[in-house]
C-alpha positions in Angstrom: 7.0 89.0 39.1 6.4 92.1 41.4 3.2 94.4 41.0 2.9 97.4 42.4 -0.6 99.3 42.7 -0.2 102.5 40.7 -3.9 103.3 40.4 -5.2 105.6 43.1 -8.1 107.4 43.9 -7.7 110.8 42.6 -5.5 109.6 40.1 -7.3 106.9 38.0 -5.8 108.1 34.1 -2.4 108.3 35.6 0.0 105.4 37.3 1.8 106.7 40.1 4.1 104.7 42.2 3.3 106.4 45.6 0.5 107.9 47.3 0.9 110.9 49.6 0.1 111.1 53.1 -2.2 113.5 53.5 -5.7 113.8 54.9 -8.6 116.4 55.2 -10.8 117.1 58.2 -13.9 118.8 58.3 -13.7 121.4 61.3 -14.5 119.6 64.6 -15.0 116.1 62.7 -12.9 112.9 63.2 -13.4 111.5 60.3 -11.5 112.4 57.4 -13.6 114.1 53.9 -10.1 112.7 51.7 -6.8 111.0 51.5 -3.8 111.3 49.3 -4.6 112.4 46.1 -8.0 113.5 46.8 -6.7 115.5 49.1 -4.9 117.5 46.5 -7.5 118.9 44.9 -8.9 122.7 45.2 -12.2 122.2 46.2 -10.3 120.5 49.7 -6.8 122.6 49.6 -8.8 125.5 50.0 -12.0 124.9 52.0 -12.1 127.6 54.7 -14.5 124.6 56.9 -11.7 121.9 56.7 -8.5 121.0 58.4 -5.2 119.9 56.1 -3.2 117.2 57.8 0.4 116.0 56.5 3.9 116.2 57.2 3.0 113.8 60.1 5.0 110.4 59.8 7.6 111.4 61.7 5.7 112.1 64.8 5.3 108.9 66.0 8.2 109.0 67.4 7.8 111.2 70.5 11.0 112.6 70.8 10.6 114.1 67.0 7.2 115.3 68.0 8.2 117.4 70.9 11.4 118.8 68.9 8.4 119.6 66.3 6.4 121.3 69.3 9.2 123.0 70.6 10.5 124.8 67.0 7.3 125.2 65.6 4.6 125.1 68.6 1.5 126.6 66.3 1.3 124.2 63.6 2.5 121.1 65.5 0.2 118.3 66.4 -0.6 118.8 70.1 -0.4 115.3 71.6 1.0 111.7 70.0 -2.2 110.4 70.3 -3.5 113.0 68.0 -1.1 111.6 65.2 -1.4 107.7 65.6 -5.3 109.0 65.1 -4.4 110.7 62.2 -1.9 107.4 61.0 -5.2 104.8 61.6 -7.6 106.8 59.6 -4.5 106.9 56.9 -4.4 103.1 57.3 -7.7 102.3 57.5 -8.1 104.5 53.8 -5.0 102.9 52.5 -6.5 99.3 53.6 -9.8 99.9 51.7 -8.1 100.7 48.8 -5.7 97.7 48.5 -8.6 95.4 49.4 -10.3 96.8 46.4 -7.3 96.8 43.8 -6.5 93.0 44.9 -9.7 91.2 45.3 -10.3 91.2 42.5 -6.8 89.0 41.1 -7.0 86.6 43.7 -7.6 83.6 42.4 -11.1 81.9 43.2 -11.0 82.7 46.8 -12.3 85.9 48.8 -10.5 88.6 50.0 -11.1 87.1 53.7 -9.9 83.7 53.4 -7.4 84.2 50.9 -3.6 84.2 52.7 -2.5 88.0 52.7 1.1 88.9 54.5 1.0 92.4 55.1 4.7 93.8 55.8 5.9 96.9 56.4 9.2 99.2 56.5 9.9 101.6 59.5 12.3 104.6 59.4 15.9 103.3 60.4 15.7 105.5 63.7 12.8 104.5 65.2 13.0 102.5 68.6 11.8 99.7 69.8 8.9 101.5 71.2 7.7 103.1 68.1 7.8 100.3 66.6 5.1 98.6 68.6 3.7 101.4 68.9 3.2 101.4 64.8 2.7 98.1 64.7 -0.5 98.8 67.2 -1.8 101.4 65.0 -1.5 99.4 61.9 -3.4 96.6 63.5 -6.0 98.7 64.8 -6.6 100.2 61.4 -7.4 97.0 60.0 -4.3 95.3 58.7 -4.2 91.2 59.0 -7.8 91.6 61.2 -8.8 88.4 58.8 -7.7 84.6 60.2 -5.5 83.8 56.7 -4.0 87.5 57.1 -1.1 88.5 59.2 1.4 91.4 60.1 5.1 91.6 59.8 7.4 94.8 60.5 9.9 94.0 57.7 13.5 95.5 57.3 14.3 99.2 57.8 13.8 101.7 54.8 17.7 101.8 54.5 17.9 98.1 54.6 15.3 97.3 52.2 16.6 99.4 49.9 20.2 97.8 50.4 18.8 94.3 49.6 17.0 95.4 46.8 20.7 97.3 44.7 22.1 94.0 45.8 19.9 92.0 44.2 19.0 93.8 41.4 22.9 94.4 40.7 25.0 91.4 42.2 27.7 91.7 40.0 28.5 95.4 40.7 28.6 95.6 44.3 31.5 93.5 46.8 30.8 96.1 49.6 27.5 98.1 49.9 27.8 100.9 52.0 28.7 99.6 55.6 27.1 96.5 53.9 29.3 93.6 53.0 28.0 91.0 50.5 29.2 87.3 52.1 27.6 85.0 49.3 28.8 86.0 45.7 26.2 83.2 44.0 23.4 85.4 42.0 20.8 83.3 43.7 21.9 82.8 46.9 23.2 86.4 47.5 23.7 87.3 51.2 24.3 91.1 53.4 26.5 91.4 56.6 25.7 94.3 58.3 29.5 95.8 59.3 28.2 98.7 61.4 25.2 100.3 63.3 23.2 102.2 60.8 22.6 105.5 61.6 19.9 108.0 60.6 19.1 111.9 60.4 15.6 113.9 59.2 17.4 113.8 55.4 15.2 113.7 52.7 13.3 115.5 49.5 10.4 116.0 51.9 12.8 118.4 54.3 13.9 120.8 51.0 10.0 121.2 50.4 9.9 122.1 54.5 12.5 124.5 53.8 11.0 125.9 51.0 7.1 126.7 52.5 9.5 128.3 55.0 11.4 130.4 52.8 8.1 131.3 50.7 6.3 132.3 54.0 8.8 134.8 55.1 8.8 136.6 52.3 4.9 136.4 51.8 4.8 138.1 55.4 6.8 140.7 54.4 4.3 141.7 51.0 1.9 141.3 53.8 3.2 143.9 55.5 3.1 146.4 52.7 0.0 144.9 50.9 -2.4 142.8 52.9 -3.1 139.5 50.9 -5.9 137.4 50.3 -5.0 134.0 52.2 -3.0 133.8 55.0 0.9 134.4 54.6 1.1 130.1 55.8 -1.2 129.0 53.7 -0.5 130.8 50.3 3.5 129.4 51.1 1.9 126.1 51.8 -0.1 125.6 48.5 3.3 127.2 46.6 5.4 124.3 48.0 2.8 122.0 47.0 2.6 123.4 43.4 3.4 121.6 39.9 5.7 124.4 39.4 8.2 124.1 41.9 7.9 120.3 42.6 8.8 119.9 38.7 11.7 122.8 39.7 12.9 120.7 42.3 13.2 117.5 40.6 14.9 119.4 37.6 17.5 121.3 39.8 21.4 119.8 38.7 20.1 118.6 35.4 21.4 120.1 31.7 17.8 121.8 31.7 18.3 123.2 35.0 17.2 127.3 34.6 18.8 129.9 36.3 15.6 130.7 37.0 12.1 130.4 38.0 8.7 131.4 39.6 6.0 129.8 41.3 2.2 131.3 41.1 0.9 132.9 44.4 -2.6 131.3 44.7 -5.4 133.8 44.1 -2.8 136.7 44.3 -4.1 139.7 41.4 -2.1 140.3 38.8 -2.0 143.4 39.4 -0.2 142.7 42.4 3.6 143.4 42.2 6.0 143.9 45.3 9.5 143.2 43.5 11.5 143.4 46.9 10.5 139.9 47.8 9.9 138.9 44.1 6.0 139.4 42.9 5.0 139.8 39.8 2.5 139.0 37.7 1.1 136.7 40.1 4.2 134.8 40.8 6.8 135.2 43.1 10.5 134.5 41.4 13.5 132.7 42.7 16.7 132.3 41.4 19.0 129.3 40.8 20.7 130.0 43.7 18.0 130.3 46.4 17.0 126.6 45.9 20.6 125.7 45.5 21.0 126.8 49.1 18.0 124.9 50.3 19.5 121.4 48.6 22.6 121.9 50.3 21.2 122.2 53.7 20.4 118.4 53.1 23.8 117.3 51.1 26.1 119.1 54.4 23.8 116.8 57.0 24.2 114.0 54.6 27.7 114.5 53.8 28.4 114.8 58.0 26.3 111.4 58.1 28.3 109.4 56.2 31.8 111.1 57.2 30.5 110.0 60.7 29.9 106.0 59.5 33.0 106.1 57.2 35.1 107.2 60.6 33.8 104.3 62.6 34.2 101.7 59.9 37.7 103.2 59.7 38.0 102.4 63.5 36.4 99.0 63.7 37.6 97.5 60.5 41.1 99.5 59.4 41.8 97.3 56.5 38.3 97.7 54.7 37.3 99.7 51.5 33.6 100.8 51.3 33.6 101.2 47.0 30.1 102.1 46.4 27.8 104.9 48.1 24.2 103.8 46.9 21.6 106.0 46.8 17.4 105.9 46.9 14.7 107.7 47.3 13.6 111.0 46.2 17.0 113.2 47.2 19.0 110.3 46.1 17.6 110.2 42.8 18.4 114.4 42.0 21.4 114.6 39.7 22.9 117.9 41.9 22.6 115.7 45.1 24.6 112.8 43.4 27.1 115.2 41.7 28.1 117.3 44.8 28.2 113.7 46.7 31.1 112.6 43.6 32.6 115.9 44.3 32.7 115.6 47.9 33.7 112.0 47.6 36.1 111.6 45.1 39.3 109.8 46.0 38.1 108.9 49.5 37.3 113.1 50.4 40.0 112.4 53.0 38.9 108.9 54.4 41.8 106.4 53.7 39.0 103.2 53.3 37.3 104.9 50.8 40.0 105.6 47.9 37.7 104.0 45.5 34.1 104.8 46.1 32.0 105.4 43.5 28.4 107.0 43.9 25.6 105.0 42.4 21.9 105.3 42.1 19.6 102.2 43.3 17.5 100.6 40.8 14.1 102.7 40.6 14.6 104.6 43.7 11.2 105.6 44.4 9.8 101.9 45.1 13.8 100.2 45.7 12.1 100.1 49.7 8.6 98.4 48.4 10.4 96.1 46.1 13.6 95.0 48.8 10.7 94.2 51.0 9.3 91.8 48.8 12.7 90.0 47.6 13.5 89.7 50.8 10.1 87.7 51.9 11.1 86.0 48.7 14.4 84.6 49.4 12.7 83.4 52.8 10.7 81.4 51.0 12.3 80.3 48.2 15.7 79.8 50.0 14.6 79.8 53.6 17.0 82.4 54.4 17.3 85.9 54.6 19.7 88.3 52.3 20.6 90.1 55.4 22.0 87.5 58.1 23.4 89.9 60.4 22.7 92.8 61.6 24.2 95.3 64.4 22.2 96.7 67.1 22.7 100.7 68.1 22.3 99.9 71.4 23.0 97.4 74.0 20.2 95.1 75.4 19.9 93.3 78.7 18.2 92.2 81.8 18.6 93.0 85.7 19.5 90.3 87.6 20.8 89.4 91.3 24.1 88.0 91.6 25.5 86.2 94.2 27.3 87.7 96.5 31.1 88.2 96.3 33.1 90.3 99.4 36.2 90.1 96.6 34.4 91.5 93.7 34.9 94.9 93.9 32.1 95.6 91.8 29.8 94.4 94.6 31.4 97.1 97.5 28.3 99.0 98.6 26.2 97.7 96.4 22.2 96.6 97.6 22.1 93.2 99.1 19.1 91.3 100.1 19.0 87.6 101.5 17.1 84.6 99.9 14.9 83.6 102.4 15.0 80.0 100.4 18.2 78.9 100.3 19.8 81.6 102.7 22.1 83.2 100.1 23.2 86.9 100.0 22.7 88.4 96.3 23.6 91.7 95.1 20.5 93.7 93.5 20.1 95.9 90.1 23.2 93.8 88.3 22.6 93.4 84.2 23.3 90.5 81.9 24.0 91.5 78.6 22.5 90.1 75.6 23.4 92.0 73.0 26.2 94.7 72.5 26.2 97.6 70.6 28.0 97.2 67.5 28.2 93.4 67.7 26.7 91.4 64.8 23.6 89.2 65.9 22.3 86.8 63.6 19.0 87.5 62.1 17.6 84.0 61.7 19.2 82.5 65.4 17.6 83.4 68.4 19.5 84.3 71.6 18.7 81.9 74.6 18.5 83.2 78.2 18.2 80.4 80.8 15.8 81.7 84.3 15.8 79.9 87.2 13.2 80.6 89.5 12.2 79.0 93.0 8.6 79.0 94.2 7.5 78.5 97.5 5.1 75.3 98.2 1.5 76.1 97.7 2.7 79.3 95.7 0.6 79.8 92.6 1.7 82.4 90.8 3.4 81.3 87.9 3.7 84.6 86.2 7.6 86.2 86.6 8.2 89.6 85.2 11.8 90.7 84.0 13.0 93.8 83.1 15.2 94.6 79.7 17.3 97.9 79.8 19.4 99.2 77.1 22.5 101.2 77.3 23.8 103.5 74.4 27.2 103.1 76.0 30.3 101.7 73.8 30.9 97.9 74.9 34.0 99.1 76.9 32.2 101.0 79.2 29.2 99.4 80.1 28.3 99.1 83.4 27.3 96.3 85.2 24.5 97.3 87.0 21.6 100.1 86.7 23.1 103.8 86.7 22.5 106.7 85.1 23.5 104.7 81.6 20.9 102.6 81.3 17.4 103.0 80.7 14.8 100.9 81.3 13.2 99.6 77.5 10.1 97.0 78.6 8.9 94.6 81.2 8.2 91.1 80.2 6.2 88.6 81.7 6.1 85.0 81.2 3.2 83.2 82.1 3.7 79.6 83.2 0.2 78.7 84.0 0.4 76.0 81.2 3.5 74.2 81.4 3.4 70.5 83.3 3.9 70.8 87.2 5.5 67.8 87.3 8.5 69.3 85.6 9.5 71.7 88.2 12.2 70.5 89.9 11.4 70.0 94.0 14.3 70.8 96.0 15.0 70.3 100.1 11.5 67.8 100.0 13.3 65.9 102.8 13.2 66.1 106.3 16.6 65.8 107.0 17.3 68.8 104.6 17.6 72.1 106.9 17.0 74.2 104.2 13.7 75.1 103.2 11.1 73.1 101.0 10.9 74.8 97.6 10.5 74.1 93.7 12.8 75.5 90.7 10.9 76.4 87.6 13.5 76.3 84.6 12.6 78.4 81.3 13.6 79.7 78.6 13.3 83.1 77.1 14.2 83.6 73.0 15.1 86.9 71.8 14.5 87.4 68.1 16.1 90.6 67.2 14.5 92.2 64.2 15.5 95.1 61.7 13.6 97.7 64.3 12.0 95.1 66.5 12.8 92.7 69.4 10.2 89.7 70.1 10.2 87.2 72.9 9.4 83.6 73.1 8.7 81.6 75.9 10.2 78.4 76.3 10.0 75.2 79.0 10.8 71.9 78.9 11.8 71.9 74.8 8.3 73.7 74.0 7.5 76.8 72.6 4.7 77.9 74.9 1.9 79.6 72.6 -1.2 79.9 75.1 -3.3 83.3 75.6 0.1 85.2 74.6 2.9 83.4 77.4 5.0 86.6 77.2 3.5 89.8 77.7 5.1 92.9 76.8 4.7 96.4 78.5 7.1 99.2 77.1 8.6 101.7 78.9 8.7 105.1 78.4 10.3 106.7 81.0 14.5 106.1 81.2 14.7 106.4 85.1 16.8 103.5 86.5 14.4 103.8 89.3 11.9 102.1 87.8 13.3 98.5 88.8 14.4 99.3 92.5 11.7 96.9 93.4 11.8 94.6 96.8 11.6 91.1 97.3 8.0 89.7 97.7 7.0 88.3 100.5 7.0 84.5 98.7 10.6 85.1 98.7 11.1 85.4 95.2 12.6 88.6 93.5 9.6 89.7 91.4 12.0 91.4 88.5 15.1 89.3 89.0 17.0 86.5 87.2 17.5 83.8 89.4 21.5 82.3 88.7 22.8 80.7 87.1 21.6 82.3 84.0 23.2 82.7 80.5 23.1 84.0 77.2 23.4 82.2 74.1 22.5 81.4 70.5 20.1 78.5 69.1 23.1 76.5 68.8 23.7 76.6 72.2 27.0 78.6 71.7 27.5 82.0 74.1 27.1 84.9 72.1 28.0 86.7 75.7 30.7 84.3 77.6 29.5 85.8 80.7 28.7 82.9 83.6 26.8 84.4 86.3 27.2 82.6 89.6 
């Protein structure tokens, strides 16, 4: 059975299934006076001493945050160190709470000892980076800080919510979306992902954006005429926020819908009327048609989404019908979003593979997210398998390499060469090895294998070897094979041997009749595990995990520049952020997933 907490501060005689993001600062304090609900109230909404913080979960992302900055420069947070601030002190409030709600269920153990998994959903879009960037701030705010406790960044919000329809309706669905279910049993139900997933800034909290906007540029122009009370921001601001137009909103398409409404201008006289822009009696009035306009802002980027992935499953996989749209979340649950999506959609709306989709509603779309989370950690454990197997990566992911040599390769014409000083071979620099591609499935329970060989100098100790993984958001046919203006560089790992068994390492040239120089070859492997928004590394040697003091740290890149690996040979010899070859890249099973041999 799944639980969901539904008591929250602020709200204690109600049951709500989410909480909203939203926290209060005193003026020129860090810590915040209220979260979520308490936040809400008019005492903190309109305290003239305190700062109102929300609309911030996108901002992690950096690249959101400075498109925020640039359209709205004012009212956007200043720095992305401001908002993982703002997302810890969230956290931190957020982990209080649960700890309270829970304790008191678990069963003859304390909260500290008792074994809590903690897992979370990230927006489809994020990258990499974010991710472990989030994954930081979560920590930091106090998530899995206990020994029994521990952290996991679960499937994307769109996959979650995928897994959960499918397994709260497995006899309805044979395709979901670009989802295709490959296991028809009712408990053993499995998802292939068919395409990359693709995201856009969509959602119920973007009309209520558009809205404060709307509200504000009329309230400037009574302001103009008649000054007001409150600022023309903040009156639009505590408007959006109202009862009155959130129950509108969640009204608009259905057989109640009105032609017509208002919304009460906070602490605005009676008296006050300016019918140009819609005042009276303390409330400004809108019509059917003005929010009508605001919803289908969001349906037109929605509707260009999913042309966009029904065009590229029409590409990759002509003889496929997609026959059911599913929908979640807040705009997915408004009966005007999912009747001008049946409209738009009917017979196909011009797309050959989808003559037969219907539009359908997930299962309790507000928590479909929460709850495919759960079944999903579920069907790990009770199956030891997870509903979604495969998944497609939007980009592809490698690592730069040296390869030997080749005068016929054309490829290698005027490319950077450099000479081993250990064996005496000529390699050419800045060449990638592929991993994954983008658009290719990769299992989500097999790692991929890459095999480094490194050489090491006698009386050499370092036994640390950095590598560099780039990604490309080239198509597969036109991915280069070496570092240009394509490919960016995503982290730099370093694998710490200082604990595997010397007497492994392979000695080569030890004797005196060799001409070559004395050196040793360290073998290891690295293990990619590619997750729904994440990619981990293991560290492998000799047929052994290696788990001390971390083996493979991770430093992640911001900066694209190709640049950043145009590094030289060390004076040991030994590339510092090279593969040595032969290398390759394969599955658990030993099977290439990439049938490239580097020489």
């Amino acid at each position: 059975t799944v639980k969901w907490i539904q008591k929250w501060p602020g709200r204690s005689q109600a049951n709500e299934n989410k909480v909203p993001t939203i926290l209060v600062y005193p003026n020129d304090q860090f810590r915040p006076s209220s979260w979520g609900f308490l936040s809400e109230t008019t005492a903190e909404q309109y305290a003239e001493d305190k700062d109102f913080k929300d609309w911030f979960k996108t901002f992690l992302d950096p690249v959101r945050l400075e498109q925020k900055q640039a359209e709205d420069p004012i009212y956007s947070p200043r720095t992305i160190e401001e908002v993982e601030r703002w997302y810890e002190d969230y956290l931190k409030l957020l982990y209080k709470h649960i700890e309270h709600k829970l304790s008191s269920e678990l069963a003859g153990q304390p909260w500290h000892n008792a074994r809590i998994e903690f897992i979370f959903s990230v927006p489809t879009t994020w990258p990499p980076a974010v991710v472990e960037r989030y994954r930081s701030t979560v920590e930091n705010a106090g998530f899995a800080q206990c020994r029994n406790h521990s952290l996991v960044i679960g499937l994307t919000e769109a996959e979650a919510a995928a897994v959960y329809t499918a397994l709260e309706a497995p006899g309805i669905f044979k395709d979901l979306s670009v989802l295709r279910v490959s296991d028809t049993q009712t408990d053993a139900i499995a998802l292939q992902q068919l395409d990359v997933v693709f995201g856009a800034t969509v959602g119920s909290a973007a009309i209520d954006f558009e809205f404060e906007t709307f509200a504000r540029s009329r309230l400037e122009l009574a302001h103009l005429t008649a000054p007001l009370v409150m600022p023309p921001e903040e009156i639009a601001w505590h408007m959006m926020k109202s009862r009155d137009f959130q129950n509108t909103k969640c009204e608009h398409g259905s057989p109640d819908d009105a032609p017509a409404f208002s919304v009460p201008v906070p602490r605005l006289d009676i008296s006050y009327v300016n019918m140009s822009v819609g005042i009276e009696h303390g409330e400004m009035s809108f019509t059917r048609e003005d929010l009508q306009k605001l919803f289908d802002k969001q349906i037109q980027k929605l509707v260009s989404l999913i042309d966009s992935q029904m065009q590229n499953m029409q590409r990759r996989f002509p003889g496929q019908q997609v026959n059911h749209l599913v929908l979640s979340g807040g705009l997915g649950h408004s009966a005007y979003v999912q009747d001008r999506l049946r409209e738009r959609f009917y017979s196909g709306g011009g797309h050959p593979n989808a003559i037969n989709i219907q539009v359908r509603v997930a299962p309790d779309p507000q928590l479909a997210v929460c709850k495919g989370l759960v079944a999903d950690r579920v069907r790990r454990l009770n199956a030891g398998k997870a509903v979604l197997r495969q998944r497609c990566c939007r980009a592809s992911y490698g690592t730069v390499c040296k390869e030997a040599y080749d005068k016929d390769n054309p490829s290698h014409i005027g490319r950077e060469t450099v000479k081993d000083p250990l064996n005496g071979k000529l390699f050419v620099t800045k060449s990638i090895a592929w991993f994954i591609k983008k658009g290719k499935p990769v299992s989500s329970e097999e790692p991929i294998i890459h095999n480094f060989h490194r050489k090491i100098a006698p009386g050499d100790p370092r036994r640390a070897f950095p590598t560099s993984i780039v990604k490309s958001d080239a198509e597969e046919a036109f991915l280069p094979n070496y570092l240009n203006q394509d490919t960016s560089v995503l982290c730099e790992i370093h694998s710490d041997l200082s604990s595997a068994d010397e007497a492994k390492f392979k000695e080569k040239n030890r004797h005196f009749w060799h001409r070559r120089k004395h050196y040793y070859q360290v073998d290891y492997e690295i293990r990619v595990l590619i997750g729904p928004a994440d990619i981990r590394f293991e560290l492998w040697f000799n047929g052994q995990k290696l788990s001390k003091d971390q083996p493979i740290k991770v430093d992640w890149v911001a900066l694209p520049s190709a640049a950043q690996t145009d590094k030289k040979p060390d004076e040991g010899g030994v590339l510092s952020d090279r593969v040595e070859m032969p290398a390759r890249w394969g599955n658990g099973s030993g099977r290439l997933s990439d049938p490239q041999q580097l020489p």
